[in-house]
PyMOL commands that place a pseudoatom at each C-alpha (Angstrom):
pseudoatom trace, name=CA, resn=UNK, resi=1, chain=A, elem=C, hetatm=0, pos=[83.048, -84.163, 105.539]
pseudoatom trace, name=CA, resn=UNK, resi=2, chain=A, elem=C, hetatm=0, pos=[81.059, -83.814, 102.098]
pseudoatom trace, name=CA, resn=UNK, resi=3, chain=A, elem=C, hetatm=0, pos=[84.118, -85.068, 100.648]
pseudoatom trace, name=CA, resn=UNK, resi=4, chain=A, elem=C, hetatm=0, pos=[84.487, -88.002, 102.614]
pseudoatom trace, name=CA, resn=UNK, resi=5, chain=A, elem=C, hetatm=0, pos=[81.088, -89.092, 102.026]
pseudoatom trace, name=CA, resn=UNK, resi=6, chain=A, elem=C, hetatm=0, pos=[81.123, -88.995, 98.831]
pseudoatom trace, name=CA, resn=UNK, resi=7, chain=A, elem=C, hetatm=0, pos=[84.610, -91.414, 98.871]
pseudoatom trace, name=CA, resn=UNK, resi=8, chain=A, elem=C, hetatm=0, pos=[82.514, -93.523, 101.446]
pseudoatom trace, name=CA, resn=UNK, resi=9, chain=A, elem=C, hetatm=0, pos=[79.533, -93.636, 98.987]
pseudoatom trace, name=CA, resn=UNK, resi=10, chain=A, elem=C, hetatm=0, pos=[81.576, -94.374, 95.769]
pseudoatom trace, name=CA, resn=UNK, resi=11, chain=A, elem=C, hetatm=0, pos=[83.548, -97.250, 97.541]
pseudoatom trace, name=CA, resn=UNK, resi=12, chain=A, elem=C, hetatm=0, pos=[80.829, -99.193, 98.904]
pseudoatom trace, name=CA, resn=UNK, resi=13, chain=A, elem=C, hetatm=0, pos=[78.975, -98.906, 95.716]
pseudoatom trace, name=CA, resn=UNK, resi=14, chain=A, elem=C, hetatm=0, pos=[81.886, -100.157, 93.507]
pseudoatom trace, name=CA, resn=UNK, resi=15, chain=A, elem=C, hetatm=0, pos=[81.522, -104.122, 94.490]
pseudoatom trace, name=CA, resn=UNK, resi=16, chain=A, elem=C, hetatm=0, pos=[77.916, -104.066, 94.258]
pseudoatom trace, name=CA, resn=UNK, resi=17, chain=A, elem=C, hetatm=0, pos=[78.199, -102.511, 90.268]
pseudoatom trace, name=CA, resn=UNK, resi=18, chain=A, elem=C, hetatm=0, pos=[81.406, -105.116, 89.845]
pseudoatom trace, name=CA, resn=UNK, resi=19, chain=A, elem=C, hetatm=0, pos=[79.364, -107.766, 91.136]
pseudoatom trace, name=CA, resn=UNK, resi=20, chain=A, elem=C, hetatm=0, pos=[76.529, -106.800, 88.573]
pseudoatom trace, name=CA, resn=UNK, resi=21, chain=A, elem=C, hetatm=0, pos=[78.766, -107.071, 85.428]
pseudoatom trace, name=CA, resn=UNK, resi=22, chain=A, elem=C, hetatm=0, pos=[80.245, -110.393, 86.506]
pseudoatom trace, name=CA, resn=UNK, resi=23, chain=A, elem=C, hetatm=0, pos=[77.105, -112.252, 87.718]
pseudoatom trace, name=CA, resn=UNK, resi=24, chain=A, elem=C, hetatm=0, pos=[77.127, -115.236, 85.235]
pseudoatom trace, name=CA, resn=UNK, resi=25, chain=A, elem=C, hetatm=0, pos=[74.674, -115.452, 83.239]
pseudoatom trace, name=CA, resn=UNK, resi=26, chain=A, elem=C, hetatm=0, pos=[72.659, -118.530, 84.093]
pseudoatom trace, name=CA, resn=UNK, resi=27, chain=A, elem=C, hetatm=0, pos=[71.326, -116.856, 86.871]
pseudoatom trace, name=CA, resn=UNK, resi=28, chain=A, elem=C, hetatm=0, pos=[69.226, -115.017, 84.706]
pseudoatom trace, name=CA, resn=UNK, resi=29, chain=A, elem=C, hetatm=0, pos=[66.602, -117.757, 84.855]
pseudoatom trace, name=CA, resn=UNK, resi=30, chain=A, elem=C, hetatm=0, pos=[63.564, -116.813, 82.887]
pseudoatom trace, name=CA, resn=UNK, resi=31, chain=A, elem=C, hetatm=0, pos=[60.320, -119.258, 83.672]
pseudoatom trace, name=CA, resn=UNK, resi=32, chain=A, elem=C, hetatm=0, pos=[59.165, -121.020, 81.170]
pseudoatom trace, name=CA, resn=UNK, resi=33, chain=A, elem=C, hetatm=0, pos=[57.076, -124.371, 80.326]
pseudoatom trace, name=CA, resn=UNK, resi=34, chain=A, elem=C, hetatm=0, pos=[56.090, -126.923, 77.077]
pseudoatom trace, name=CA, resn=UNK, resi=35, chain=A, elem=C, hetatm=0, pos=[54.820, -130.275, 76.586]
pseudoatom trace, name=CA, resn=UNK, resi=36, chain=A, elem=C, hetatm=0, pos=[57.015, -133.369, 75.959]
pseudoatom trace, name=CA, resn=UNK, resi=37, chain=A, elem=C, hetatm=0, pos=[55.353, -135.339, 73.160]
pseudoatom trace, name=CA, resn=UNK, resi=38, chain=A, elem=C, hetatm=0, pos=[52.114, -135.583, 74.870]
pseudoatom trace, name=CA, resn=UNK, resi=39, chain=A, elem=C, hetatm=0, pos=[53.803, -137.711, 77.611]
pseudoatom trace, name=CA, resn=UNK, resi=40, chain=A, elem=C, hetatm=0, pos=[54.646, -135.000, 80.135]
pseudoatom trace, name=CA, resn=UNK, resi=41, chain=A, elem=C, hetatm=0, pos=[55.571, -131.492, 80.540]
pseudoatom trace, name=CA, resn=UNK, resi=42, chain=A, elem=C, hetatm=0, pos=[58.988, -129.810, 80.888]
pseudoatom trace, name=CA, resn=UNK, resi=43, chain=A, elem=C, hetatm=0, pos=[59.952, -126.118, 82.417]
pseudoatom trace, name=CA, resn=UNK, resi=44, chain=A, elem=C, hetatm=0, pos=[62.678, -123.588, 83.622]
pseudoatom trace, name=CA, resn=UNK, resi=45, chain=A, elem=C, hetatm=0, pos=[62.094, -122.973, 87.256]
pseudoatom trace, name=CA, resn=UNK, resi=46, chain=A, elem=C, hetatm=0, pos=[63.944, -120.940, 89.751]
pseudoatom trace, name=CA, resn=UNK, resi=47, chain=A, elem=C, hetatm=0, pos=[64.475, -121.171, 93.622]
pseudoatom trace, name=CA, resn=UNK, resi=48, chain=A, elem=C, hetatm=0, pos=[66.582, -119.565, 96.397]
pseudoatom trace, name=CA, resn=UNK, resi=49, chain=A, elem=C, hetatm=0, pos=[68.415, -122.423, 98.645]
pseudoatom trace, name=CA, resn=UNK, resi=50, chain=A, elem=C, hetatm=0, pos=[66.493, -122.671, 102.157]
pseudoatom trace, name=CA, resn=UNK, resi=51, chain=A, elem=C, hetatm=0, pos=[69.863, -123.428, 103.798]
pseudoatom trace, name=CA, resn=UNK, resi=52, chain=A, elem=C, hetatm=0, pos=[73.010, -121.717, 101.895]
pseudoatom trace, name=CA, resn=UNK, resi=53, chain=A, elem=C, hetatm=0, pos=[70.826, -119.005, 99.815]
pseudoatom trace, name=CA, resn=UNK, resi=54, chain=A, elem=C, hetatm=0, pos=[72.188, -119.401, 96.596]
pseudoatom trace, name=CA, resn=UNK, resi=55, chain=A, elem=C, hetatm=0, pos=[69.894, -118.797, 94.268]
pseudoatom trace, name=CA, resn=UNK, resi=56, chain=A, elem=C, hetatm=0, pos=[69.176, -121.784, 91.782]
pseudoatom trace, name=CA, resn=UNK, resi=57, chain=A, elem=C, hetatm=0, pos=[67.784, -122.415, 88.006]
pseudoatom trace, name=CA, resn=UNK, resi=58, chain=A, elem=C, hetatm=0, pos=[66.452, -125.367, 87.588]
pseudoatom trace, name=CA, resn=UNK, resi=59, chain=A, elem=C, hetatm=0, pos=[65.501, -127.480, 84.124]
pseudoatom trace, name=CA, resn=UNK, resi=60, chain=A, elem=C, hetatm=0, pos=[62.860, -129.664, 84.907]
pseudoatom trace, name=CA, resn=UNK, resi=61, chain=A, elem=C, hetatm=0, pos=[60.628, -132.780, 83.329]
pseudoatom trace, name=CA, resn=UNK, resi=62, chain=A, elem=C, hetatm=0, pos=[57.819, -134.384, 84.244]
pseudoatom trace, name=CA, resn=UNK, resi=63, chain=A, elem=C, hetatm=0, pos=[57.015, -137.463, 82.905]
pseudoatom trace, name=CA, resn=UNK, resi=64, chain=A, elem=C, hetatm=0, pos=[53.840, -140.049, 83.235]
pseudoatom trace, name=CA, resn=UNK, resi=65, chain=A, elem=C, hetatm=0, pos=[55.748, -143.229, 84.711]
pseudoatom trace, name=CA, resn=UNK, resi=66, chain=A, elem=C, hetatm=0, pos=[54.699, -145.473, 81.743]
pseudoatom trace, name=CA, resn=UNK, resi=67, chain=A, elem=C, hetatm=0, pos=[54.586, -143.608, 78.604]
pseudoatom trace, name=CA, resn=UNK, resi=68, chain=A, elem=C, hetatm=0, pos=[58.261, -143.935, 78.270]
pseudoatom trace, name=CA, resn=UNK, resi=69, chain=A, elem=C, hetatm=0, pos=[61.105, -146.285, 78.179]
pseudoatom trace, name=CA, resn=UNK, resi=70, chain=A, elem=C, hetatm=0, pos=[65.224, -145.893, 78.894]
pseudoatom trace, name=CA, resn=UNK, resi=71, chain=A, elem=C, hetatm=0, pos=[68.165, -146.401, 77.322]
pseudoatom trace, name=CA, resn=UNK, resi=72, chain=A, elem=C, hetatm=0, pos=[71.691, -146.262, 78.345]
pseudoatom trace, name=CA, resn=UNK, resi=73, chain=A, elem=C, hetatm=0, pos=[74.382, -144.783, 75.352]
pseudoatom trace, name=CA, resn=UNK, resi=74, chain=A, elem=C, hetatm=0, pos=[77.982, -143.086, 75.398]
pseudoatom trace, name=CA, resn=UNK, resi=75, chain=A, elem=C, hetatm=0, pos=[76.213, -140.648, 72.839]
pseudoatom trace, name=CA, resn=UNK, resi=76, chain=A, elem=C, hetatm=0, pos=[72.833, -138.122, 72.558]
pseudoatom trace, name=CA, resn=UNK, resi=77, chain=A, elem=C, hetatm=0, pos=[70.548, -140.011, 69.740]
pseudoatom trace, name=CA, resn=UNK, resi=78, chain=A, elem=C, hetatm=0, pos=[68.005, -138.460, 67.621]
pseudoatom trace, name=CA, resn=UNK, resi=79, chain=A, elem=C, hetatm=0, pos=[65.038, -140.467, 68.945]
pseudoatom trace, name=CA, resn=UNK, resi=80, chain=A, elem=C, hetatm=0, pos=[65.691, -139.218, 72.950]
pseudoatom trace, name=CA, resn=UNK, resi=81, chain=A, elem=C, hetatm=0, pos=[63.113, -136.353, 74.216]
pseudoatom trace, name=CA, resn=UNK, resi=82, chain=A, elem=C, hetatm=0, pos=[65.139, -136.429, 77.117]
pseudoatom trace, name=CA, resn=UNK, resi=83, chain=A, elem=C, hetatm=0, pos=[69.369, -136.618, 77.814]
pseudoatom trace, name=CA, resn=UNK, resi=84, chain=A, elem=C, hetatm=0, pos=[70.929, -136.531, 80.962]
pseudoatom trace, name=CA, resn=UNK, resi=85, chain=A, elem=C, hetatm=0, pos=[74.521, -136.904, 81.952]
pseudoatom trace, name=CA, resn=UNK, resi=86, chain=A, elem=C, hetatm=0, pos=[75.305, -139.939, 84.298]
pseudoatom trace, name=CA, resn=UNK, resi=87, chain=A, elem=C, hetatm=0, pos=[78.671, -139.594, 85.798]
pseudoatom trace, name=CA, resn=UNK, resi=88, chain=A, elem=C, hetatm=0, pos=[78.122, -141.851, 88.765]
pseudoatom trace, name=CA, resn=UNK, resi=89, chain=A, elem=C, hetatm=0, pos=[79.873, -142.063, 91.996]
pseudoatom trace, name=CA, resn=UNK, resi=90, chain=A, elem=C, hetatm=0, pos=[77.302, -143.404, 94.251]
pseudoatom trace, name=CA, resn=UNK, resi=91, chain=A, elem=C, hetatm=0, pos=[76.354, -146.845, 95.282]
pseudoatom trace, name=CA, resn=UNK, resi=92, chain=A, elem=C, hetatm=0, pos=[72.208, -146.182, 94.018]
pseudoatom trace, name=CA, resn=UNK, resi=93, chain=A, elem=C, hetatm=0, pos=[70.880, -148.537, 91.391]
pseudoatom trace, name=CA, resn=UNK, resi=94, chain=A, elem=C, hetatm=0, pos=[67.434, -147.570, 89.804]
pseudoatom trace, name=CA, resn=UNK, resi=95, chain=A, elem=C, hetatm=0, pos=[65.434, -149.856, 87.749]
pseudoatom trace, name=CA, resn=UNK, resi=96, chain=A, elem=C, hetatm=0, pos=[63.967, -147.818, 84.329]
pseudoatom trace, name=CA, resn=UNK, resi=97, chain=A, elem=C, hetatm=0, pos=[61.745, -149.328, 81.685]
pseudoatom trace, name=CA, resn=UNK, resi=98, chain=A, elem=C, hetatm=0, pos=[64.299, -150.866, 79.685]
pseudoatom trace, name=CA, resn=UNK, resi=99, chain=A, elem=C, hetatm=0, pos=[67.646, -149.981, 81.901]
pseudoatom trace, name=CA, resn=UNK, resi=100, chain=A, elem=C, hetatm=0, pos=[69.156, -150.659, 84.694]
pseudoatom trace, name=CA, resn=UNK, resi=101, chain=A, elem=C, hetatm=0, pos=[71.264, -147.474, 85.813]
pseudoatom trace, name=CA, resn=UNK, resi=102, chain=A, elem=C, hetatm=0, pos=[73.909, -148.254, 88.288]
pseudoatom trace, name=CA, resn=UNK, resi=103, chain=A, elem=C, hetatm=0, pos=[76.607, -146.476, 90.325]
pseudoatom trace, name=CA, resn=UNK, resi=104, chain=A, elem=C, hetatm=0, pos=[74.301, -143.389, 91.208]
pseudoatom trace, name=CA, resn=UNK, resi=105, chain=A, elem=C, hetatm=0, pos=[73.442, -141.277, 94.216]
pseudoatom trace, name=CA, resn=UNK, resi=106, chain=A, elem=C, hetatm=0, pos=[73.413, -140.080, 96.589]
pseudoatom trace, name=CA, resn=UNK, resi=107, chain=A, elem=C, hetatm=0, pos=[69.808, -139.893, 97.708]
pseudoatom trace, name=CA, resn=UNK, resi=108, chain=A, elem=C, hetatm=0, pos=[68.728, -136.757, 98.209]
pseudoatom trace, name=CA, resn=UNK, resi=109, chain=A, elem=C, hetatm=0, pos=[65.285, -137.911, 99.273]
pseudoatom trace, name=CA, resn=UNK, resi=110, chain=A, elem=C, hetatm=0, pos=[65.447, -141.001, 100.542]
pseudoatom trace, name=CA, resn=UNK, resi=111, chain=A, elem=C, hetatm=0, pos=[63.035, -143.687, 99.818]
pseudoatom trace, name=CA, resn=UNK, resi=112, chain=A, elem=C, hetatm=0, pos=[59.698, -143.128, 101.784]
pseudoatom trace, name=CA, resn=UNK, resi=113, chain=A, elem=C, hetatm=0, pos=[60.208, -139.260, 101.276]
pseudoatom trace, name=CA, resn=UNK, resi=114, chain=A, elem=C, hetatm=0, pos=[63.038, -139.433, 104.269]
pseudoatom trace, name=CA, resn=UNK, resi=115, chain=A, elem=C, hetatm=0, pos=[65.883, -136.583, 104.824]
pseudoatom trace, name=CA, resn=UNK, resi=116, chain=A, elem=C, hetatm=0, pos=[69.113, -138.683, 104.454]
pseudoatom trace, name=CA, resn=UNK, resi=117, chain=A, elem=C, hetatm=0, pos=[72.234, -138.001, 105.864]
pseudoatom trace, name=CA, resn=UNK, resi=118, chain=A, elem=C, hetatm=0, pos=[74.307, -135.923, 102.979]
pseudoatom trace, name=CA, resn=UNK, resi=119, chain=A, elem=C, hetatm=0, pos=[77.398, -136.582, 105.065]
pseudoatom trace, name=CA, resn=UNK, resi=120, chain=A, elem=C, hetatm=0, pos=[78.573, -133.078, 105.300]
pseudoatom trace, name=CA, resn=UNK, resi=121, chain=A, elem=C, hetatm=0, pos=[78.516, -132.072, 101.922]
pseudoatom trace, name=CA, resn=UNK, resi=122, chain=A, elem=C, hetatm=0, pos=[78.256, -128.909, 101.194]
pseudoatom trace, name=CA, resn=UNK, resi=123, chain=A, elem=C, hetatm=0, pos=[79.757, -128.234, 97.748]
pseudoatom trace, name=CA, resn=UNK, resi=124, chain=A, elem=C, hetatm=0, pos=[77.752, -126.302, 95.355]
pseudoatom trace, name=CA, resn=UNK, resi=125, chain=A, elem=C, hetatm=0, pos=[77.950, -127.740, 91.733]
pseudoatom trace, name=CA, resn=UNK, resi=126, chain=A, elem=C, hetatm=0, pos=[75.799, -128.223, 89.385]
pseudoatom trace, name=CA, resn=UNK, resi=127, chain=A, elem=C, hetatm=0, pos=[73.372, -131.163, 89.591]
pseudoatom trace, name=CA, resn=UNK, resi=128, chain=A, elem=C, hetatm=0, pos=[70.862, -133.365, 87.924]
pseudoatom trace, name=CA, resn=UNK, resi=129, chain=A, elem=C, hetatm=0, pos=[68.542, -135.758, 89.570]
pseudoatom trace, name=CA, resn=UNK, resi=130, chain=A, elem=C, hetatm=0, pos=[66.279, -138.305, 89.047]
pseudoatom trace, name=CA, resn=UNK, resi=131, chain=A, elem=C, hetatm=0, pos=[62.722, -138.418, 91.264]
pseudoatom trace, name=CA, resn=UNK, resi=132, chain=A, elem=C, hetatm=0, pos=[59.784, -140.481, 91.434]
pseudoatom trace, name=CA, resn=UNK, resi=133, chain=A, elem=C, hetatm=0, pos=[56.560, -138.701, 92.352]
pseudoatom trace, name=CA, resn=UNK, resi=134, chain=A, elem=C, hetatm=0, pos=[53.436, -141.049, 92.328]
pseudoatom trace, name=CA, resn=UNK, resi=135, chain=A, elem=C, hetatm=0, pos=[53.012, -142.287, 88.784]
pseudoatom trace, name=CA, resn=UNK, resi=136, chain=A, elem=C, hetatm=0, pos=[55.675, -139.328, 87.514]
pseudoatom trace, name=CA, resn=UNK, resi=137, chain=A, elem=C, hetatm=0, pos=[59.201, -139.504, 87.253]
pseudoatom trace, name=CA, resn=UNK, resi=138, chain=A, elem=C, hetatm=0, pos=[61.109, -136.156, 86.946]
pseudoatom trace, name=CA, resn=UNK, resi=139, chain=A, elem=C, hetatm=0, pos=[64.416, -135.248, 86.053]
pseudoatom trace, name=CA, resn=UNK, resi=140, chain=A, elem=C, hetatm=0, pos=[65.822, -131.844, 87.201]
pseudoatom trace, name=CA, resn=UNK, resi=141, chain=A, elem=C, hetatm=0, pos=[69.120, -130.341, 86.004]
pseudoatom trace, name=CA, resn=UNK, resi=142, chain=A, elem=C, hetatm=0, pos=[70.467, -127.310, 87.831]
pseudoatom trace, name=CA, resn=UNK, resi=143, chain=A, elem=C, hetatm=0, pos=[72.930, -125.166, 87.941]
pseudoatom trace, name=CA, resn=UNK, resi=144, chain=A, elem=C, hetatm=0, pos=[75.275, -125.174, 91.249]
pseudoatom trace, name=CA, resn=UNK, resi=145, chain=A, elem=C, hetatm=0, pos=[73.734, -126.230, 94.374]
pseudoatom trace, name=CA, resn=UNK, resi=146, chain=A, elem=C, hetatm=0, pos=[74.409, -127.937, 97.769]
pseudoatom trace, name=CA, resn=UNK, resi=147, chain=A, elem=C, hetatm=0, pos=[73.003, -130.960, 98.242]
pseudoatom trace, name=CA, resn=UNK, resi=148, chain=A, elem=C, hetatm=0, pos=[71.126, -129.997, 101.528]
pseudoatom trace, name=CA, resn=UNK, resi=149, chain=A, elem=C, hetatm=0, pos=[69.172, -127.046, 99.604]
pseudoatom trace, name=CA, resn=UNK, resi=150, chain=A, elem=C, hetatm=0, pos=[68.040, -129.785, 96.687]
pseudoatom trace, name=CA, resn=UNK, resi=151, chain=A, elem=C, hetatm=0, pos=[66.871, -131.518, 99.915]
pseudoatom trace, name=CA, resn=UNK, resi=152, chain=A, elem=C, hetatm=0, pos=[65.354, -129.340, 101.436]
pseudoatom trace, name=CA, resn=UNK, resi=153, chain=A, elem=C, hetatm=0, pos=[63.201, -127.977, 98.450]
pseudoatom trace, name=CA, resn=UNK, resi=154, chain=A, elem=C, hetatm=0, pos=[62.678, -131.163, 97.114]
pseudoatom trace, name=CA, resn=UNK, resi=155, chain=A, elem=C, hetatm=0, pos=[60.001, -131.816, 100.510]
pseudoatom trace, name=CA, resn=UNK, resi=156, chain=A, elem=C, hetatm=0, pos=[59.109, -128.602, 101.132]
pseudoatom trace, name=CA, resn=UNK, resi=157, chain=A, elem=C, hetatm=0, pos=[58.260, -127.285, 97.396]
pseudoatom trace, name=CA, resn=UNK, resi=158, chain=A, elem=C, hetatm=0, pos=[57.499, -130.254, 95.396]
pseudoatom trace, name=CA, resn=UNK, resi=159, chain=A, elem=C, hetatm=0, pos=[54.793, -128.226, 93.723]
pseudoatom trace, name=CA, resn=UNK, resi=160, chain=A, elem=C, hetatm=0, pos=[57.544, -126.199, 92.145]
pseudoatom trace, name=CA, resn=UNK, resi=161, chain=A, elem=C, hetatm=0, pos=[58.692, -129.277, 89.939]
pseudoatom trace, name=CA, resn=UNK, resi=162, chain=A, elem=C, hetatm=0, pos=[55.060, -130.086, 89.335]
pseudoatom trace, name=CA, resn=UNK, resi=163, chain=A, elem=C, hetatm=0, pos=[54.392, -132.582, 92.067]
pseudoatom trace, name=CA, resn=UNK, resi=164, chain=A, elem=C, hetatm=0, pos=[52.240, -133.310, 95.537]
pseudoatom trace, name=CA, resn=UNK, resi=165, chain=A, elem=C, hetatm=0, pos=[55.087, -134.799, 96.963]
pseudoatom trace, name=CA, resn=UNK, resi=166, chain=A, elem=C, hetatm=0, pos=[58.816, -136.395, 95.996]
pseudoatom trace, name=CA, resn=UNK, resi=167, chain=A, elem=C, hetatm=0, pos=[59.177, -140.124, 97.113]
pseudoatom trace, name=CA, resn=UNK, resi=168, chain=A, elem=C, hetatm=0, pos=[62.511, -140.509, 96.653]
pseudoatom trace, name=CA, resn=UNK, resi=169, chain=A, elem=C, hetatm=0, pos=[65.052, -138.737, 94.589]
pseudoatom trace, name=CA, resn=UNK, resi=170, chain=A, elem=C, hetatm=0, pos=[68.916, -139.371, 93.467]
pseudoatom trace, name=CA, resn=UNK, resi=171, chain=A, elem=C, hetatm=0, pos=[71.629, -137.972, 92.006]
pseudoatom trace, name=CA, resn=UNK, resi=172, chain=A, elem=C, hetatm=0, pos=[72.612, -139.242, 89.044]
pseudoatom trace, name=CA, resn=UNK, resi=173, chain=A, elem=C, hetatm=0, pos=[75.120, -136.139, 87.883]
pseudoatom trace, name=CA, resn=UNK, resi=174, chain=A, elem=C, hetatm=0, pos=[77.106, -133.765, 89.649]
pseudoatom trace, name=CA, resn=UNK, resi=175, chain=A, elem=C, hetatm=0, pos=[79.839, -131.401, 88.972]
pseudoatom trace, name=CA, resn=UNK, resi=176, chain=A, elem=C, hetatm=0, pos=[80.964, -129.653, 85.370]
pseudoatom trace, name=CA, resn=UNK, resi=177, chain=A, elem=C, hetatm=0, pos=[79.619, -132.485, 83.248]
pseudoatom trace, name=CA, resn=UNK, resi=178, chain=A, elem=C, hetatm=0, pos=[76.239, -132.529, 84.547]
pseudoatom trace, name=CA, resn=UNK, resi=179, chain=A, elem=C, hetatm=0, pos=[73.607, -131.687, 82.450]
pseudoatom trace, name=CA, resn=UNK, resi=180, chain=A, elem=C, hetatm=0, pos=[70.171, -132.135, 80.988]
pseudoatom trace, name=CA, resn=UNK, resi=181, chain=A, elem=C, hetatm=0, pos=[68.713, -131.528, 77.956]
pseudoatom trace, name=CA, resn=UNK, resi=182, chain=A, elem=C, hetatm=0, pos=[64.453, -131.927, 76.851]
pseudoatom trace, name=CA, resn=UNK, resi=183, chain=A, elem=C, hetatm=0, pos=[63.235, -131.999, 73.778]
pseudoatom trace, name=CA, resn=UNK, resi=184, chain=A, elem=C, hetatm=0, pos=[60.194, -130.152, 74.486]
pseudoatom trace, name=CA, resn=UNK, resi=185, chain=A, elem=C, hetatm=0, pos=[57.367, -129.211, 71.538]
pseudoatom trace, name=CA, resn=UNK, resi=186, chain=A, elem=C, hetatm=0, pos=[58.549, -125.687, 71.160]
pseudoatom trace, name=CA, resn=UNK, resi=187, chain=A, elem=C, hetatm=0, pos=[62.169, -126.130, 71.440]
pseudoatom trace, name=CA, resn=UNK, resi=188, chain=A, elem=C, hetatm=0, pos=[64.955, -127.685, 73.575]
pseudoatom trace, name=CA, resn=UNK, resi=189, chain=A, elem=C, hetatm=0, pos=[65.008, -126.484, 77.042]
pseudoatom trace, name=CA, resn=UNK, resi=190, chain=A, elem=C, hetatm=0, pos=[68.492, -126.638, 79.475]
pseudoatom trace, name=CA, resn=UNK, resi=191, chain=A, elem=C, hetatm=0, pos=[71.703, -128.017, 77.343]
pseudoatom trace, name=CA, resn=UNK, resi=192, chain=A, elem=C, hetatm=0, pos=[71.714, -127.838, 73.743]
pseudoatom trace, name=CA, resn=UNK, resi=193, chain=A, elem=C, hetatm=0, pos=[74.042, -130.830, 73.929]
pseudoatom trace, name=CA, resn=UNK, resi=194, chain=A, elem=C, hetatm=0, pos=[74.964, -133.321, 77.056]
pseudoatom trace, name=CA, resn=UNK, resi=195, chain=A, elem=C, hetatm=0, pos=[78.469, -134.232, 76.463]
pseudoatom trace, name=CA, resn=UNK, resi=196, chain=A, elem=C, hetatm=0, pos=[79.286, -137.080, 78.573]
pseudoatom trace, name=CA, resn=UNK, resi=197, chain=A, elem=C, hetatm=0, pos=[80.866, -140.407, 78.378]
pseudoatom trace, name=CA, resn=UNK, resi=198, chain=A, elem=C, hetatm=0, pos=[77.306, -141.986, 79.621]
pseudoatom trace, name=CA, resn=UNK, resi=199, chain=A, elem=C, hetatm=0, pos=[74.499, -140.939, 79.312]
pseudoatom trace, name=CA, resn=UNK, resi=200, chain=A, elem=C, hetatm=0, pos=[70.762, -141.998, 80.416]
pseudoatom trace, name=CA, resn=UNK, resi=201, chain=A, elem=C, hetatm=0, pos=[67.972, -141.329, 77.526]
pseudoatom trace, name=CA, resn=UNK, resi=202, chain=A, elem=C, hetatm=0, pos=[63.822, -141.239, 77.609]
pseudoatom trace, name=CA, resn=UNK, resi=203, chain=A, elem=C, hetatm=0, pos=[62.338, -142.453, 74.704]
pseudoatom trace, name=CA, resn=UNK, resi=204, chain=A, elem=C, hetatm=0, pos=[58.544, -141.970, 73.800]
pseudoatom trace, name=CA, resn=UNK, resi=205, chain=A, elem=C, hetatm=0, pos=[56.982, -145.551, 74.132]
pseudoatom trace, name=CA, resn=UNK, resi=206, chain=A, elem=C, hetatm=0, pos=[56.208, -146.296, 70.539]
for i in range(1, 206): cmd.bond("trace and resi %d" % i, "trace and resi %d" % (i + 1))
show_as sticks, trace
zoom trace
């Protein structure tokens, strides 16, 4: 009996240690926050998903609404504090100081701070969204996620990406090739590099 305990013991305990060693490593999310060239604030957050439980780290900015203008490029440039992939596939246009960005979405807070219909999707990939909070506008990159959990945080937890409440927010990257990168004051936070074919950059109004 001793001896088939032990067996018992060993076996169940073998996944959990395998499990350990492979866990990748961007799960190992450690907070952390700087400012953006005086025009906003930028941070590494972490969340569980309400609805699928995966647990999520999140790159975010913050940004006052009119302290900065966009640009749309095929390529990162040196005067950008922040770079985010855009690899469409949505019908969502947005109107930026100084860009039009087209061919984005879905919503994943509908205008008015609505729950849309996600139309069943339930893939988890990484993500990066644009949101407009009150005179903010944030952009989150994460790493994978359904769209139902960004959702769901997104109006229950808006304090977690530094705001009262999300008005609307959109999807403007998903799968491998989305990702975010900040120039914050004491270093870059998320990617070191966005490679991408488009991207969308935020430039500090001169």
């Amino acid at each position: 009996m001793r001896l088939v305990a032990a067996v018992l013991a060993f076996v169940l305990a073998a996944p959990a240690a395998a499990l350990a060693q492979s866990a990748p490593a961007a799960l190992e999310c450690t907070p952390h926050q700087t400012i953006v060239a005086g025009i906003g604030r930028a941070g590494v957050v972490a969340f569980t998903g309400p609805v699928f439980g995966a647990r999520v780290c999140a790159t975010v900015v913050n940004l006052a609404i009119d302290l900065f203008t966009a640009r749309i490029a095929e390529a990162p440039a040196s005067d950008a504090l922040v770079t985010a992939a855009l690899t469409g596939g949505g019908d969502v246009t947005l109107q930026l100081e100084g860009a039009t960005v087209s061919g984005v979405g879905p919503y994943v807070v509908a205008p008015g701070g609505v729950f849309p219909a996600l139309g069943g999707d339930t893939s988890e990939v990484p993500r990066v969204l644009l949101a407009y909070a009150g005179q903010r506008v944030l952009v989150i990159g994460t790493t994978p996620v359904a769209l139902v959990d960004l959702a769901r945080i997104l109006r229950d937890q808006p304090d977690l990406f530094g705001a009262d409440a999300v008005e609307r927010a959109v999807v403007i990257a998903s799968g491998p090739g989305a990702a975010l990168s900040v120039r914050g004051d004491d270093g870059v936070l998320g990617a070191a590099s966005v490679a991408s074919p488009r991207v969308l950059l935020l430039i500090k109004r001169g």
